[in-house]
C-alpha positions as a Markdown table, in Angstrom:
| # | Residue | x | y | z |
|---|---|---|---|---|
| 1 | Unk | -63.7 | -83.3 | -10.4 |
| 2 | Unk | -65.6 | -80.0 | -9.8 |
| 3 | Unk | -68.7 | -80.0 | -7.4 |
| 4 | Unk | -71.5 | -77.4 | -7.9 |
| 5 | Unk | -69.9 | -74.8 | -5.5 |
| 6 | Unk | -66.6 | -74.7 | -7.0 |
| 7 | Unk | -68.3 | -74.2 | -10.2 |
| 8 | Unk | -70.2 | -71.6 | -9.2 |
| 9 | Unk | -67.1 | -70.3 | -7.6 |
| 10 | Unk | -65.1 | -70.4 | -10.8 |
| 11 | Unk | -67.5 | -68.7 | -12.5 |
| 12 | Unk | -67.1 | -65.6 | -10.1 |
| 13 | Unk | -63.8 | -65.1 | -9.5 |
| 14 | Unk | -63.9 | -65.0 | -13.7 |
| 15 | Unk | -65.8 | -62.6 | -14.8 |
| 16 | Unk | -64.0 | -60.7 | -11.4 |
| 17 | Unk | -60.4 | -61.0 | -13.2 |
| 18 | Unk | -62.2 | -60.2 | -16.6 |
| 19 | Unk | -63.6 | -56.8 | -15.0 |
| 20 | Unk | -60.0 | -55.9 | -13.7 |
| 21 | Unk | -58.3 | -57.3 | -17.0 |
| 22 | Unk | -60.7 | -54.7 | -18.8 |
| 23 | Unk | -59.7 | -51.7 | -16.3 |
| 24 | Unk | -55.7 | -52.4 | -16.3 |
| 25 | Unk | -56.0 | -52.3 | -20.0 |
| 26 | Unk | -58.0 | -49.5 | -20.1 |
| 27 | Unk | -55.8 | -47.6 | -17.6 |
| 28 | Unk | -52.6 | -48.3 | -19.7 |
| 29 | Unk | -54.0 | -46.7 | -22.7 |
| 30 | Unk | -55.3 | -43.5 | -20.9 |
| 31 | Unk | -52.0 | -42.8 | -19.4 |
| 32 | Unk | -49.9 | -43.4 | -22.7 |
| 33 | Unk | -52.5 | -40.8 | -24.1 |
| 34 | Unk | -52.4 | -38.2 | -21.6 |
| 35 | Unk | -48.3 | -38.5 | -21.3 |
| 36 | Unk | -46.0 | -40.4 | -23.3 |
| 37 | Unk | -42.4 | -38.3 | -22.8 |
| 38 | Unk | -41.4 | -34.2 | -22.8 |
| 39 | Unk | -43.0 | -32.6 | -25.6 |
| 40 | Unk | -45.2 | -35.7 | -26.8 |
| 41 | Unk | -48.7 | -34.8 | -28.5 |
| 42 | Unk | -51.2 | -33.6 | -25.9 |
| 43 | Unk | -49.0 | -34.0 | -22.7 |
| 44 | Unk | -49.8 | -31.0 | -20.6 |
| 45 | Unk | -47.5 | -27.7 | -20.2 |
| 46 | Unk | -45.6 | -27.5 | -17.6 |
| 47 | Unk | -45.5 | -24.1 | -15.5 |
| 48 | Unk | -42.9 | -21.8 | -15.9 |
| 49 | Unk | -41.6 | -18.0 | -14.5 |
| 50 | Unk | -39.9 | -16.4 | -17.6 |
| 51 | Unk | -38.9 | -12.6 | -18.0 |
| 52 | Unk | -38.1 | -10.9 | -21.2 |
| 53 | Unk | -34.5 | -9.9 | -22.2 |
| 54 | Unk | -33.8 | -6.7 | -22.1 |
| 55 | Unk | -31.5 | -5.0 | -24.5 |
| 56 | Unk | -29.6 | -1.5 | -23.3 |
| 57 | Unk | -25.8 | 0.2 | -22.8 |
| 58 | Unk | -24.6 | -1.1 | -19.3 |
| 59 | Unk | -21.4 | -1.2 | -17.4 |
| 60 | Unk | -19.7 | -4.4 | -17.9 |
| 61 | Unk | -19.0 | -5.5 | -14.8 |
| 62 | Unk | -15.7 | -8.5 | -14.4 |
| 63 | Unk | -14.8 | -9.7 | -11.3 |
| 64 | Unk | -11.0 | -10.9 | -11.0 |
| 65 | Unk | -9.1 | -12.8 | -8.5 |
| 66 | Unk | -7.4 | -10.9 | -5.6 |
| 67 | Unk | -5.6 | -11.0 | -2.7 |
| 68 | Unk | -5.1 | -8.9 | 0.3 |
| 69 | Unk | -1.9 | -7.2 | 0.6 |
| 70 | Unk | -0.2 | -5.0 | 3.4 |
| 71 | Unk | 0.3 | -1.4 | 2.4 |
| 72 | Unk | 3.6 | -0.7 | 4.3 |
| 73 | Unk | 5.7 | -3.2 | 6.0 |
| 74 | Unk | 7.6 | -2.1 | 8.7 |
| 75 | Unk | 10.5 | -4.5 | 10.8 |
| 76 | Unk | 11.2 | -2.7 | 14.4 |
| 77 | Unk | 15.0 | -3.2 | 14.7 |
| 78 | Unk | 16.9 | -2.3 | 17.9 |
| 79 | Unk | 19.4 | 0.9 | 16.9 |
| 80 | Unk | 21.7 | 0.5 | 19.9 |
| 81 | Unk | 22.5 | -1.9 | 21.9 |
| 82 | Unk | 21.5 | -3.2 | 25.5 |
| 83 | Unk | 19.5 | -4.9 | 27.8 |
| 84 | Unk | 15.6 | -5.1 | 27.0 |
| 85 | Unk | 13.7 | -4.7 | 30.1 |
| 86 | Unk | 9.8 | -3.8 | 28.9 |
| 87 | Unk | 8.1 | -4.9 | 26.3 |
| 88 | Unk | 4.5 | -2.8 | 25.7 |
| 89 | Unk | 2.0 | -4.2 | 23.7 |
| 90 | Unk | 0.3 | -7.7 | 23.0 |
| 91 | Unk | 1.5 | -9.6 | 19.8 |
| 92 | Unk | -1.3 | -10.2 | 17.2 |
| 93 | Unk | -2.6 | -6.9 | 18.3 |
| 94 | Unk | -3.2 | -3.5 | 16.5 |
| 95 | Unk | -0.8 | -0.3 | 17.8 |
| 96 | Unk | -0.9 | 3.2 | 16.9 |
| 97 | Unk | 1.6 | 5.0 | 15.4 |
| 98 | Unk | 4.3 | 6.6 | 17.9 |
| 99 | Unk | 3.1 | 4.1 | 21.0 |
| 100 | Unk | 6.0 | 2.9 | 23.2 |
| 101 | Unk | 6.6 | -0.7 | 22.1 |
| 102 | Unk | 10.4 | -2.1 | 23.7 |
| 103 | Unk | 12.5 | -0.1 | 26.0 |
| 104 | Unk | 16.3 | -0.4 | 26.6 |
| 105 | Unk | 18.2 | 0.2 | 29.1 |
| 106 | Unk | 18.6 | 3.5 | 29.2 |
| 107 | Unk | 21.5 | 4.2 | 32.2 |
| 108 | Unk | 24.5 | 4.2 | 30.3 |
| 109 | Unk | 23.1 | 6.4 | 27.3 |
| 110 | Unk | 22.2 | 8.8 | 29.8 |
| 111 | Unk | 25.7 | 9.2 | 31.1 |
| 112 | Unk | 26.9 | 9.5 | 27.6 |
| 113 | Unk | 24.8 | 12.2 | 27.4 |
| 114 | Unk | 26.0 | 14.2 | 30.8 |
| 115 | Unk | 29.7 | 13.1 | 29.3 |
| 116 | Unk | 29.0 | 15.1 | 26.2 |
| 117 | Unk | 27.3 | 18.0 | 27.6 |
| 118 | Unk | 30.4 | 18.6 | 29.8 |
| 119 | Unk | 32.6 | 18.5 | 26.8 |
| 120 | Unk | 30.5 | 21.5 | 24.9 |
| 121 | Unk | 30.5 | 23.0 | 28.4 |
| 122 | Unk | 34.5 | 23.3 | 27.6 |
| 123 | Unk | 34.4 | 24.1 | 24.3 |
| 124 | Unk | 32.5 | 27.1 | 24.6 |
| 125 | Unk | 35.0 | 28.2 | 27.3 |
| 126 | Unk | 37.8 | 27.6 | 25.0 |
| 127 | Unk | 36.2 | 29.4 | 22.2 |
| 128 | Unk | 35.8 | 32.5 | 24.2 |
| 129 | Unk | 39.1 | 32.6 | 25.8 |
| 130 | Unk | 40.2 | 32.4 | 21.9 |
| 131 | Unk | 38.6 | 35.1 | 21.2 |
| 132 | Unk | 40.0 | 37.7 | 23.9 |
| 133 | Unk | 43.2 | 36.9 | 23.3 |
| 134 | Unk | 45.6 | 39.6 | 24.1 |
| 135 | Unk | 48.4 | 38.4 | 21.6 |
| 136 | Unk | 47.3 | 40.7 | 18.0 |
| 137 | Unk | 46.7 | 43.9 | 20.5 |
| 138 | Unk | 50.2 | 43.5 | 22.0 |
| 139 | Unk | 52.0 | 42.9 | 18.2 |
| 140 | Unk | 49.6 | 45.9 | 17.1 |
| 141 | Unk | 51.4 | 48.1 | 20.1 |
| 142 | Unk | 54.9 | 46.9 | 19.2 |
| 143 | Unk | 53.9 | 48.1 | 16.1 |
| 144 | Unk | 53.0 | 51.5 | 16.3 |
| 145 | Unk | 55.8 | 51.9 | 19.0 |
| 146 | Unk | 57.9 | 51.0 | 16.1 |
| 147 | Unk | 56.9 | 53.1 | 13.4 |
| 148 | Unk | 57.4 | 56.2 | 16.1 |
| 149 | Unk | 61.1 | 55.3 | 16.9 |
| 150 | Unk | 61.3 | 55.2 | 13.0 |
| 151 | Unk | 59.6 | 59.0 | 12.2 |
| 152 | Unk | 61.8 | 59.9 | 15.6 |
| 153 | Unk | 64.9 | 58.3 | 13.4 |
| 154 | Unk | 63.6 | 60.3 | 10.4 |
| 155 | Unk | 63.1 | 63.7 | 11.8 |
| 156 | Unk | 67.0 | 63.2 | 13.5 |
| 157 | Unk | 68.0 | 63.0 | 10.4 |
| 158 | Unk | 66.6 | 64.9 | 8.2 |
| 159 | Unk | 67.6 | 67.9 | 11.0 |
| 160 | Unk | 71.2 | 66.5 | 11.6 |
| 161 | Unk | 72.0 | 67.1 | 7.1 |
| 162 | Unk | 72.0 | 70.6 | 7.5 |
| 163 | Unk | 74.2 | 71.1 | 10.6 |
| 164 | Unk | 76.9 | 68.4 | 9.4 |
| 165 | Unk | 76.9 | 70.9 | 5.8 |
| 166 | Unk | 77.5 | 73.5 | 7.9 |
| 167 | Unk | 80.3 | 71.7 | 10.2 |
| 168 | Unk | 77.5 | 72.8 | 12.8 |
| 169 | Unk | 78.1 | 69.2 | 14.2 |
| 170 | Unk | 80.5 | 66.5 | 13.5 |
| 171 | Unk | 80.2 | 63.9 | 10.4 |
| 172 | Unk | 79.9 | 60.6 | 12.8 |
| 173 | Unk | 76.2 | 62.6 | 14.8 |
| 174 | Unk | 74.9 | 62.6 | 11.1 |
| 175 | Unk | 76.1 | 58.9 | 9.9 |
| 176 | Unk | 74.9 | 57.5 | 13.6 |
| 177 | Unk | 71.1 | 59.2 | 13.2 |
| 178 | Unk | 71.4 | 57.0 | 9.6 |
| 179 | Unk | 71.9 | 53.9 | 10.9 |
| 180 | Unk | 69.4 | 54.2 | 13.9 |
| 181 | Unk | 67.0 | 55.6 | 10.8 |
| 182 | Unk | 67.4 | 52.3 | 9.2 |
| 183 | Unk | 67.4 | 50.0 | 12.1 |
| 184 | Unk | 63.9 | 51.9 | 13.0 |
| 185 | Unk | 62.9 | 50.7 | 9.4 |
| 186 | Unk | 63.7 | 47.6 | 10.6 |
| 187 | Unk | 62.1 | 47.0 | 13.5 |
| 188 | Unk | 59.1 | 48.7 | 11.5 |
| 189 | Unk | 58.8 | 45.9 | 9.0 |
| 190 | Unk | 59.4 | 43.7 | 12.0 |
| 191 | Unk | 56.9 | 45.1 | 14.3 |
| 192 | Unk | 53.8 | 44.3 | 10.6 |
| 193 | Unk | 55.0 | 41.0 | 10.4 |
| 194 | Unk | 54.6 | 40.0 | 13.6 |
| 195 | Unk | 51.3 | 41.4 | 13.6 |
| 196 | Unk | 50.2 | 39.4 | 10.5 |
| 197 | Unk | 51.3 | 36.5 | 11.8 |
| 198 | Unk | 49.5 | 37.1 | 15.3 |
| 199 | Unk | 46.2 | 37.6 | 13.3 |
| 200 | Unk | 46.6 | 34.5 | 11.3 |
| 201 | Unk | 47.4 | 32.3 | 14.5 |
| 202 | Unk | 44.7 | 34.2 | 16.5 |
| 203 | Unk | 42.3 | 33.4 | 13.6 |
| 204 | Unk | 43.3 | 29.7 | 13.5 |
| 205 | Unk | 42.7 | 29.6 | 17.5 |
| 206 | Unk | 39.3 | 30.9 | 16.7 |
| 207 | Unk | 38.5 | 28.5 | 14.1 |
| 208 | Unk | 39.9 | 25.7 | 15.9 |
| 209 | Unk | 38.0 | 26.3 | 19.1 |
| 210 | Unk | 34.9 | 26.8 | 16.8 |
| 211 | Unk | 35.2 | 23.5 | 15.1 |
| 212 | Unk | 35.6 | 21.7 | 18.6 |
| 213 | Unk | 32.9 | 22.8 | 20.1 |
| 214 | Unk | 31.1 | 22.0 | 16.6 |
| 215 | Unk | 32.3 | 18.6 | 17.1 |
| 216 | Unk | 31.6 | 18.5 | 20.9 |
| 217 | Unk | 27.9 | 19.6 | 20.0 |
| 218 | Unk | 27.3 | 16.9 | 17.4 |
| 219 | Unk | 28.8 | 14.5 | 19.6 |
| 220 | Unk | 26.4 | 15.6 | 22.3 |
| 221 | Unk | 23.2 | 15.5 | 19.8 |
| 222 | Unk | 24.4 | 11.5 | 19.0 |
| 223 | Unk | 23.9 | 10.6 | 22.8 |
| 224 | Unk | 21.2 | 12.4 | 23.2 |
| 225 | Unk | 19.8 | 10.4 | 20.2 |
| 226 | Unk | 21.5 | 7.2 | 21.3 |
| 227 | Unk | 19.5 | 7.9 | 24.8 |
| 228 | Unk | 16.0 | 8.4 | 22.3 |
| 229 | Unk | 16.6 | 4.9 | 20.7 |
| 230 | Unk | 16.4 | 2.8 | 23.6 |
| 231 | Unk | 12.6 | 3.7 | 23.8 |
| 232 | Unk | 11.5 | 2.2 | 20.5 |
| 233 | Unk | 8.2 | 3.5 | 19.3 |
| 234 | Unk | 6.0 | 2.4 | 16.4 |
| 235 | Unk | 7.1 | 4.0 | 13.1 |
| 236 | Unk | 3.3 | 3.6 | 11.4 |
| 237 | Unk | 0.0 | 2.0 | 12.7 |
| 238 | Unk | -1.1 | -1.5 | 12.0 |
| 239 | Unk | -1.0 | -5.4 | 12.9 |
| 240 | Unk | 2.3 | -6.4 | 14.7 |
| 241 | Unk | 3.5 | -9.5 | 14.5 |
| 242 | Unk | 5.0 | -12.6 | 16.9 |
| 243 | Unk | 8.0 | -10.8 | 19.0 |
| 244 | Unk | 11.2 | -12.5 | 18.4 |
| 245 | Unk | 13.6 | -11.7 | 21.4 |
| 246 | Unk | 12.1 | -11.6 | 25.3 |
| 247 | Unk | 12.7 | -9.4 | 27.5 |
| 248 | Unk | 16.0 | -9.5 | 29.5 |
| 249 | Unk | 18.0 | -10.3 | 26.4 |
| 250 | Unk | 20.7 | -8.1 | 25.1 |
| 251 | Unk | 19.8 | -6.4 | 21.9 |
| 252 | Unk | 21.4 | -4.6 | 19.1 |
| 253 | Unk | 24.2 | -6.6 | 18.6 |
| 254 | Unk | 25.3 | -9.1 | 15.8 |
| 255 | Unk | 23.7 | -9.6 | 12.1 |
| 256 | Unk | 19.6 | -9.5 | 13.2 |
| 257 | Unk | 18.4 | -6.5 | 15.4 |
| 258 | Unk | 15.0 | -7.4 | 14.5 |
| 259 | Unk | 12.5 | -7.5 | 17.1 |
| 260 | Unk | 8.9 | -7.9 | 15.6 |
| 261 | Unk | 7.2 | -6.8 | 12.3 |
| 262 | Unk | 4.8 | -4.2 | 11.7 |
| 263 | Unk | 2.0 | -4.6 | 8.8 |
| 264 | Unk | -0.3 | -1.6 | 7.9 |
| 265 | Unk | -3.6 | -2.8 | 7.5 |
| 266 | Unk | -5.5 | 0.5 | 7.1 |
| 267 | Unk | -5.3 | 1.3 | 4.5 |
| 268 | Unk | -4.7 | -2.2 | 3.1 |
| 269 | Unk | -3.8 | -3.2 | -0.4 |
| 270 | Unk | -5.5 | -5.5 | -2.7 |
| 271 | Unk | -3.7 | -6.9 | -5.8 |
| 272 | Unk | -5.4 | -8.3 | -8.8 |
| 273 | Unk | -4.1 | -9.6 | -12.0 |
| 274 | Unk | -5.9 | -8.2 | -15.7 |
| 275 | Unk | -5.3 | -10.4 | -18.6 |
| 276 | Unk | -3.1 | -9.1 | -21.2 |
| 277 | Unk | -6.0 | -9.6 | -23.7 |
| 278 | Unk | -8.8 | -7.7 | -21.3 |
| 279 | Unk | -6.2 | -5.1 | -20.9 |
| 280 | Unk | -5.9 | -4.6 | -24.6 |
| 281 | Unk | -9.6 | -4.4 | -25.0 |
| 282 | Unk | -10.3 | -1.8 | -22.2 |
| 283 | Unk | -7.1 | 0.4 | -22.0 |
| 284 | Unk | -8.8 | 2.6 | -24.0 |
| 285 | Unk | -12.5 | 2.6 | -23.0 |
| 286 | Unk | -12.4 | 2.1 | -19.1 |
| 287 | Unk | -14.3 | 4.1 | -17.3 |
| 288 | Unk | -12.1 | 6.3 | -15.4 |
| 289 | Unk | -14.6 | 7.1 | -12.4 |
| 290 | Unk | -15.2 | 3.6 | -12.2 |
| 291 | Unk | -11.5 | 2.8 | -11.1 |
| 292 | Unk | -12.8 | 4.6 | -8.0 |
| 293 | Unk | -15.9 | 2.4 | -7.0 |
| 294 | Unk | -14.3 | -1.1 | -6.9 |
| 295 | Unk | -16.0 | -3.9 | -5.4 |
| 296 | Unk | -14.4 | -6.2 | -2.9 |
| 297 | Unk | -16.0 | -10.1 | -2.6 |
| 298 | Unk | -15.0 | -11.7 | 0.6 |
| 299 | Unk | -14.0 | -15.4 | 0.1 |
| 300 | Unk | -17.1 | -16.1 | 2.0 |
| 301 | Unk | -19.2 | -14.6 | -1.1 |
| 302 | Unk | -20.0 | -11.4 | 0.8 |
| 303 | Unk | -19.1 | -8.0 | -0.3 |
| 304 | Unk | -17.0 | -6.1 | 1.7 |
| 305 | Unk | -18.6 | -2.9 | 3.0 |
| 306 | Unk | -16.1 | -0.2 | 1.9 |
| 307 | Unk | -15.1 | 0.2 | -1.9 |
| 308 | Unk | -11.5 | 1.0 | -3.0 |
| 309 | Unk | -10.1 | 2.8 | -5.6 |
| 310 | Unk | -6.9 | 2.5 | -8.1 |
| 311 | Unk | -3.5 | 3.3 | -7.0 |
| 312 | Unk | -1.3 | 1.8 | -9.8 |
| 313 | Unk | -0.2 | -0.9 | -12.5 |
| 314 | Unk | 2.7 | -3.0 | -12.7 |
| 315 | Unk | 5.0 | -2.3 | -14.9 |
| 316 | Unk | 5.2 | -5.4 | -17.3 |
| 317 | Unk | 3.7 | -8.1 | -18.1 |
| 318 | Unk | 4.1 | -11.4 | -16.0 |
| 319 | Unk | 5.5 | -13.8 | -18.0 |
| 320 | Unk | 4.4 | -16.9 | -16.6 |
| 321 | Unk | 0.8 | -15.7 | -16.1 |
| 322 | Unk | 0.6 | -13.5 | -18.9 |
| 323 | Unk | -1.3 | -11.2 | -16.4 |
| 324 | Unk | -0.6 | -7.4 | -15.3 |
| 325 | Unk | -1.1 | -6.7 | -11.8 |
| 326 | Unk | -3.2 | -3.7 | -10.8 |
| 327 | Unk | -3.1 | -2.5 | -7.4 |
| 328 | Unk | -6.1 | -0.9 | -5.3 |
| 329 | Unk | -6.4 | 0.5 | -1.8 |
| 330 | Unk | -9.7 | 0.0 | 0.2 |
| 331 | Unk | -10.3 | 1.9 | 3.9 |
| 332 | Unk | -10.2 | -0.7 | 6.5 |
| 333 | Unk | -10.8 | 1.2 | 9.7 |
| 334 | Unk | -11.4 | -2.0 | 11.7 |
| 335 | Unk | -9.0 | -4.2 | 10.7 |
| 336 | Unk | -11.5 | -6.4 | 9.4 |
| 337 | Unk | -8.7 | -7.4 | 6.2 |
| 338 | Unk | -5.4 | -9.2 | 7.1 |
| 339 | Unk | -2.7 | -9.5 | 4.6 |
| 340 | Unk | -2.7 | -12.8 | 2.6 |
| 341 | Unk | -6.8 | -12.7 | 2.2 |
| 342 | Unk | -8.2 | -14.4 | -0.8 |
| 343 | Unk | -11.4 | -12.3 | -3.2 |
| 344 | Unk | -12.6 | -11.1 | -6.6 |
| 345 | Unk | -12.7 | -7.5 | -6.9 |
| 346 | Unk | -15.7 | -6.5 | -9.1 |
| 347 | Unk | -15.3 | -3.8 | -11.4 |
| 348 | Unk | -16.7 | -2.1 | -14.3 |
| 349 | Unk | -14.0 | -1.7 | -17.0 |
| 350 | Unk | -15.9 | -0.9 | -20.1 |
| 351 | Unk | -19.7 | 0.1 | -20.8 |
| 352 | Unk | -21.3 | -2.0 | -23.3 |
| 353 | Unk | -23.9 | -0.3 | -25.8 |
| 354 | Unk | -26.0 | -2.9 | -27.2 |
| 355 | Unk | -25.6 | -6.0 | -24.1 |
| 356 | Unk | -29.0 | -8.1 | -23.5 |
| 357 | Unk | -29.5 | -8.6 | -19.9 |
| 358 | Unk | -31.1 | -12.0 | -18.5 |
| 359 | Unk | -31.3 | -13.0 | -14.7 |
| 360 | Unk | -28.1 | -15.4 | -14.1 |
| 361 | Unk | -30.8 | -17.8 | -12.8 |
| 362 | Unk | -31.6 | -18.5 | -16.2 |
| 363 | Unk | -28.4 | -19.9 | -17.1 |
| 364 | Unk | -27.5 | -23.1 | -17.0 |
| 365 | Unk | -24.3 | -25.6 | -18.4 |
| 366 | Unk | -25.0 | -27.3 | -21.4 |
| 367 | Unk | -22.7 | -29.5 | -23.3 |
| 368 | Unk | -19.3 | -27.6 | -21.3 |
| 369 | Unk | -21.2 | -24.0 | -22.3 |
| 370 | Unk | -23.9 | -21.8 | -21.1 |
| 371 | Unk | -27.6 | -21.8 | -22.7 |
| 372 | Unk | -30.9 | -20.6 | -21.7 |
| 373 | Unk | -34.3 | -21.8 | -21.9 |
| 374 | Unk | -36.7 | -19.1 | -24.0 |
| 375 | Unk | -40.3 | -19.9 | -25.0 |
| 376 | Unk | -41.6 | -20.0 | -28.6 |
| 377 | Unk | -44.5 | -17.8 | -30.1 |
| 378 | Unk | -46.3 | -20.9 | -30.1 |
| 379 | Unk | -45.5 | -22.0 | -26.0 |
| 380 | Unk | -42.9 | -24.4 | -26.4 |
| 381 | Unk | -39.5 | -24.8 | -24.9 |
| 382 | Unk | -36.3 | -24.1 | -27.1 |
| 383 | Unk | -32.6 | -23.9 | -26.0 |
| 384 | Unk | -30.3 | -21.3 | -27.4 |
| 385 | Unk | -26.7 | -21.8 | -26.9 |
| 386 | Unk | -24.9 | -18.4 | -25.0 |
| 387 | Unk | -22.1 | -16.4 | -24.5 |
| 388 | Unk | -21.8 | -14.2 | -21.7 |
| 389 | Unk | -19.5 | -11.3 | -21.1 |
| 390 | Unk | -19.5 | -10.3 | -17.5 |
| 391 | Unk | -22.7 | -9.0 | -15.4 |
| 392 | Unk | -24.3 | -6.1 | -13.9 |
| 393 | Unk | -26.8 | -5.4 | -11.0 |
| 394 | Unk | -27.4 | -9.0 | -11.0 |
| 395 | Unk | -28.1 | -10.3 | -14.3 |
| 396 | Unk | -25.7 | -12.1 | -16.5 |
| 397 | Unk | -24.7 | -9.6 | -19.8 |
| 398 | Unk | -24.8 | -11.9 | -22.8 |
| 399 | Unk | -22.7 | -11.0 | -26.0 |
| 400 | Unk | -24.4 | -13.8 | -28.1 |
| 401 | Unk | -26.9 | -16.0 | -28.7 |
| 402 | Unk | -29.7 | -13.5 | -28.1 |
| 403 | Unk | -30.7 | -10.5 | -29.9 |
| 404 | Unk | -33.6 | -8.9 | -26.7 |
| 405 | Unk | -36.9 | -9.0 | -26.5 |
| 406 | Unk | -37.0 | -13.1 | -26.1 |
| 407 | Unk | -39.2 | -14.9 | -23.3 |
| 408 | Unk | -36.8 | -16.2 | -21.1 |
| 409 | Unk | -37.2 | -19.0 | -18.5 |
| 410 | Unk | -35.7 | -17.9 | -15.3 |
| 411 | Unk | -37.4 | -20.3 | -12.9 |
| 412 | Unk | -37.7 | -24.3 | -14.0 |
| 413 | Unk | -35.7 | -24.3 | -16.5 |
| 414 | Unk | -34.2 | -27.8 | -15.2 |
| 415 | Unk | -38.1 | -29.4 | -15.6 |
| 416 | Unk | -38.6 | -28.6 | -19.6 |
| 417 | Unk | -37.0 | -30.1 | -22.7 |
| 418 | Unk | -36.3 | -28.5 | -25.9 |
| 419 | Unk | -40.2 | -28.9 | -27.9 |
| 420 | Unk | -41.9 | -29.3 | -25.0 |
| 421 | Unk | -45.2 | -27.1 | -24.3 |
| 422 | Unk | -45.3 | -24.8 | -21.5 |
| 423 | Unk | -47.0 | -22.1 | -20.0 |
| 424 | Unk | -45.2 | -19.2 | -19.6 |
| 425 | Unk | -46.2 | -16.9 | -16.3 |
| 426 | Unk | -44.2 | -13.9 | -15.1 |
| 427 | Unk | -43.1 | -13.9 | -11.3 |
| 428 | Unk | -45.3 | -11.1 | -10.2 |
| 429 | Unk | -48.2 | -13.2 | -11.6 |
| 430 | Unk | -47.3 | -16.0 | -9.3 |
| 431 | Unk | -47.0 | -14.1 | -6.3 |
| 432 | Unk | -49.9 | -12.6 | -6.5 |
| 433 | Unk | -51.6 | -15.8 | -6.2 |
């Protein structure tokens, strides 16, 4: 049973809920006109930065995977053998080329060398002590001794045939002058061959004592380059490597005289693989000049500060990768690059005539390819499927999908829907505000 007051209380809280009934409802239907979904009748456009796509001939610019790679490789090997007693440099380090880096005991090399200097000492001796040899001069006066006994002989003769005609003197005076004419003959031919012979064996003393001290010579430039070896310098600059033997170990001996490993880092190499299809496409049109303005991208996304330039191309194809591997060279006077670094090279390997450039902010994955956002004549959003073929100065070159000249969204692109109105605004517009 209701009193009065609750009545009247009733009655209140009533027309109260009727009032708010009216305004929820009323509510309801004002929001579901103003807004009912992207691109529904009389929602309002949505703010967006757009730029227009620009058609011209540009570089294409491709950027590659790379990897650091030493130029030169070096292994320091002990030549000789012996005790190691200084080691001159810190591992991990850079050294110069020609600084001191092992030394080996040097004693013994050094008394190979006073050993062989002695021995040249006695070869020139001998040498000269060939060459004034008395023995040709003494055949050479038995010689000429001879042939004057034998004109003597002659002249006896030839004065003894007219006496013994004339019975001036007796038969056996003429037949003994004869026989001492031939005898003198003799000893003639005698006396000339001893002297060739002398001059042939005088020559051969020569020649011998000239090829020993030769010998003794290049016997004496080995230890003295024996003695050279023990100090082991480094053969090119770079980044050396962990040492492998300590010092006060005997080197040089048995299958591994390696002692550390020398990488030159400056210049230093970086490799990149071309696809046999890009290859194809550009052999012919790459812009030589280019080749010597390549990029470097750090793994951290930097860009290194010094560009490189082309030093040469493998010569096949890889099978496995079907890639052909292009090598540049970039300064590194700081050692900044290590061998074994991971990149992308940027590079421009063929000039496009007719590309459309859009800012790579624009782009966006849709349905596993690219697309971009442009804005109709009439303001509203509509998506066009892309293809893009590399970029330059920061814009993404696209080789289909647009023809240039379209309003492009660059900014928002993720808060509009294919129909939907908009309002396009370019960026210096907006920050101007």
């Amino acid at each position: 049973m209701l009193y009065p007051t609750d009545l009247a209380k009733t009655r209140k809280y009533g027309a109260l809920y009727a009032v708010g009934l009216s305004f929820a409802t009323f509510s309801i239907f004002f929001l579901k006109g103003a807004y009912s979904g992207p691109g529904a009748q009389g929602a309002l456009p949505t703010a967006v930065v757009v730029e227009i796509a620009e058609r011209r001939e540009v570089p294409v610019l491709v950027e590659l995977a790379a990897r650091t790679q030493a130029a030169a490789t070096v292994e320091i090997r002990a030549n000789v053998e012996g005790r190691l007693i200084e080691m001159s440099f810190k591992e991990g380090n850079l050294v110069g080329k020609g600084q001191l880096l092992f030394q080996i005991d040097p004693r013994r090399y050094d008394a190979g060398v006073q050993s062989a200097d002695a021995a040249v000492e006695k070869a020139e001796a001998d040498l000269e002590m060939a060459r004034e040899q008395q023995h040709l001069v003494n055949a050479e006066s038995a010689l000429r001794q001879a042939e004057a006994a034998f004109l003597k002989a002659n002249q006896d003769v030839e004065r003894m045939k007219p006496l013994a005609a004339r019975r001036a003197v007796p038969q056996r005076d003429l037949d003994a002058a004869i026989a001492a004419q031939s005898s003198a003959a003799a000893a003639v031919e005698d006396a000339r061959a001893t002297v060739r012979t002398t001059t042939v064996g005088d020559r051969m003393g020569v020649r011998q004592a000239q090829a020993n001290l030769t010998a003794t010579r290049a016997a004496l430039d080995q230890a003295r380059l024996d003695r050279e070896e023990t100090a082991i310098h480094a053969p090119i600059s770079g980044l050396i490597g962990t040492v492998e033997v300590s010092v006060g170990n005997y080197v040089g001996r048995g299958e591994s005289n390696r002692l550390a490993t020398i990488s030159q880092v400056d210049p230093i190499n970086v490799v990149f693989g071309i696809s046999e299809a890009l290859y194809l496409r550009t052999v012919d049109k790459v812009d030589r000049k280019a080749l010597e303005r390549i990029d470097f991208i750090l793994s951290d996304n930097s860009q290194y500060p010094f560009r490189g330039r082309y030093t040469n191309i493998g010569r096949a194809v890889d099978e496995k990768t079907g890639t052909l591997q292009i090598e540049a060279q970039f300064p590194n006077p700081k050692g900044v690059l290590v061998a074994g670094m991971s990149g992308r090279v940027r590079v421009a390997l063929e000039n496009r005539t007719d590309a459309v450039l859009v800012p790579e902010a624009a782009l966006f994955d849709a349905h596993g390819s690219k697309a971009v956002y442009i804005v109709t004549p009439d303001h509203k959003a509509a998506l066009r499927s892309v293809v893009t073929g590399g970029s330059y100065q920061g814009k993404s070159v696209i080789t289909k999908g647009l023809d240039g000249g379209e309003t492009v969204i660059v900014e928002g692109p993720a808060r509009v829907r294919p129909g939907q109105a908009v309002t396009p605004q370019t960026a210096q517009a907006v920050r101007a505000r």
